[in-house]
C-alpha positions as CSV (number, residue, x, y, z in Angstrom):
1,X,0.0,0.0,0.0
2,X,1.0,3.6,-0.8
3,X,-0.4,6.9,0.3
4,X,-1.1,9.0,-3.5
5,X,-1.8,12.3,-3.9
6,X,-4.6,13.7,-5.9
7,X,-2.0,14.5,-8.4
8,X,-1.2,11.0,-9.2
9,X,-4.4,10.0,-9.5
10,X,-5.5,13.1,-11.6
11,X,-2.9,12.0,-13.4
12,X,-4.4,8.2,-14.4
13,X,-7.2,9.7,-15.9
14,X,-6.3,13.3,-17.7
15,X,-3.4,13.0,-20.0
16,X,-0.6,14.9,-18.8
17,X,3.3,14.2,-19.1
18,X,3.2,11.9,-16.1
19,X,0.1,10.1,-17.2
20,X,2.4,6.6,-18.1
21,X,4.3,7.1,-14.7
22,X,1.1,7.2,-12.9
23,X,0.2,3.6,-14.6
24,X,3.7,2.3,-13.8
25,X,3.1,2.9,-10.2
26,X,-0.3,1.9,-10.4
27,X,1.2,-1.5,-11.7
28,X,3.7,-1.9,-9.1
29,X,1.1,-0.7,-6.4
30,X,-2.2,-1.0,-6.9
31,X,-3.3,-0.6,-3.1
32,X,-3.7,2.6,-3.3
33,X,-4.7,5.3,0.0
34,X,-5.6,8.9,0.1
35,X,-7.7,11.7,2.6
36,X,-11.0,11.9,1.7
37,X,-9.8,15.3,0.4
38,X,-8.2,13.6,-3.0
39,X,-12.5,13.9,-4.0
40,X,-12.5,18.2,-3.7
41,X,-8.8,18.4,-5.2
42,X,-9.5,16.2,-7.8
43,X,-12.9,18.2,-8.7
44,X,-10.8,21.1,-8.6
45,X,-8.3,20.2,-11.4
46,X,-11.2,19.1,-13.2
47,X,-12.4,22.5,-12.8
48,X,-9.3,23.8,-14.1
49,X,-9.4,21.6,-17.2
50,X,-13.0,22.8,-18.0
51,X,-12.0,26.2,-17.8
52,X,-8.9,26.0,-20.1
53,X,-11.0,23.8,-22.0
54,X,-8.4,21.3,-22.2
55,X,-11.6,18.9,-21.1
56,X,-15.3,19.1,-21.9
57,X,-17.7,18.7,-19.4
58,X,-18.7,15.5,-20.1
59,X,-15.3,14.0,-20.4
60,X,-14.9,15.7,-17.5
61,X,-18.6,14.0,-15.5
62,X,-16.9,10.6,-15.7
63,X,-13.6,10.8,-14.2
64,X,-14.9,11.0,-10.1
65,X,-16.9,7.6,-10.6
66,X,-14.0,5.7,-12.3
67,X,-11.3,7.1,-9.5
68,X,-14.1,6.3,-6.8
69,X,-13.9,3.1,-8.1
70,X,-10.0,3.3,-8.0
71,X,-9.8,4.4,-4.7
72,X,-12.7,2.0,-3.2
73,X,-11.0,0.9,0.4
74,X,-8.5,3.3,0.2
75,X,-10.4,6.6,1.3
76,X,-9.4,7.7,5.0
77,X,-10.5,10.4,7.8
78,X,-7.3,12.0,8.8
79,X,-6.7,13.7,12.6
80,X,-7.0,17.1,12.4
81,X,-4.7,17.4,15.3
82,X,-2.2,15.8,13.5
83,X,-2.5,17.6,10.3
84,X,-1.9,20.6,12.4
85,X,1.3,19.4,13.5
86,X,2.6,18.8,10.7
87,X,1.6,22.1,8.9
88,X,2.7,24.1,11.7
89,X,5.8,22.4,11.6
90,X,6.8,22.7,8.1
91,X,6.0,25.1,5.3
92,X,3.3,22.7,3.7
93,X,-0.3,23.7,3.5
94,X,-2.7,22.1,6.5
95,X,-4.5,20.3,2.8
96,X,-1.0,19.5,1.9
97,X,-0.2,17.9,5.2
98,X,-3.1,15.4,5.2
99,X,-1.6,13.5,2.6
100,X,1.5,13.2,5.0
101,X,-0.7,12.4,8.0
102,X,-2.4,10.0,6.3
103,X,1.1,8.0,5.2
104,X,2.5,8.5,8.4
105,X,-0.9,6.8,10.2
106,X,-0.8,4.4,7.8
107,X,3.2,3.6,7.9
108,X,3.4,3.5,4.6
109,X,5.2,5.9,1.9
110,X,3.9,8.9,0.6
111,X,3.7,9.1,-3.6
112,X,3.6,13.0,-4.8
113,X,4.6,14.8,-7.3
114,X,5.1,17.8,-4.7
115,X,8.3,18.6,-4.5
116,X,7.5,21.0,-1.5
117,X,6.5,18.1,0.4
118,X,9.1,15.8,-0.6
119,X,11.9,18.3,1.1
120,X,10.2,18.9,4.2
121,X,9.1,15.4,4.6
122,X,11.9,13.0,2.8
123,X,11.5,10.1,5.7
124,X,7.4,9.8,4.6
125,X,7.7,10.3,0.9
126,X,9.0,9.6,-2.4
127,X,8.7,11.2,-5.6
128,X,6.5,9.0,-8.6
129,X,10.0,8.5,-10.6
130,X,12.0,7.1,-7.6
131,X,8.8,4.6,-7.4
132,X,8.5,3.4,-10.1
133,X,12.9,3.2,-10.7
134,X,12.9,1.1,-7.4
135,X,12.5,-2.5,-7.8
136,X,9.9,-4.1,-5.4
């Protein structure tokens, strides 16, 4: 099991440059965890894609069921209190620092493309490329 951010999982269903990095991981790990949160980011970037129109609307409709689907089992409530900690403690957003409370809960490795989190939290995370270079 890993801990993914929305990112990565945006990432599996809009095509992007790290689209076939996402499926490697997703084929090395397919036990996938996130916050509940992942659900508002990811509707975000879909937002974002509308709006660029990069994405119609009804391309855009079926990508929450099918990562629902993906993440079935894998959605988590984080502690607040925890999340605070961490965000006070580092210079990562309180939205950012769920993910990281979430892996560190879970005892498992953070996935992100977030390179803000990776520095200020290298013993809970790894980037997507050193994933999918290190053999299982």
């Amino acid at each position: 099991m890993i801990v993914v951010d929305t990112n990565l999982i945006g990432a599996l269903f809009l095509h992007s440059a790290r689209s076939e990095q996402a499926e490697l991981a997703l084929l090395k790990d397919h036990q996938w965890a996130a916050p509940l949160l992942w659900r508002s980011e990811l509707c975000s970037v879909l937002t974002r894609y509308i709006r660029k129109e990069l994405i119609s609307l009804g391309d855009a409709l079926q990508i929450p069921e099918k990562a629902i689907e993906l993440m079935r089992d894998g959605e988590y409530q984080v502690n607040s209190l925890q999340v605070l900690g961490l965000a006070a403690n580092s210079s990562c957003s309180a939205y950012e620092c769920e993910f990281v409370a979430l892996a560190e809960a879970l005892g498992v490795q953070l996935v992100t493309l977030n390179r803000q989190i990776l520095d200020q939290f290298p013993s809970l995370t790894t980037s997507l490329e050193d994933f999918i270079a290190t053999p299982q």
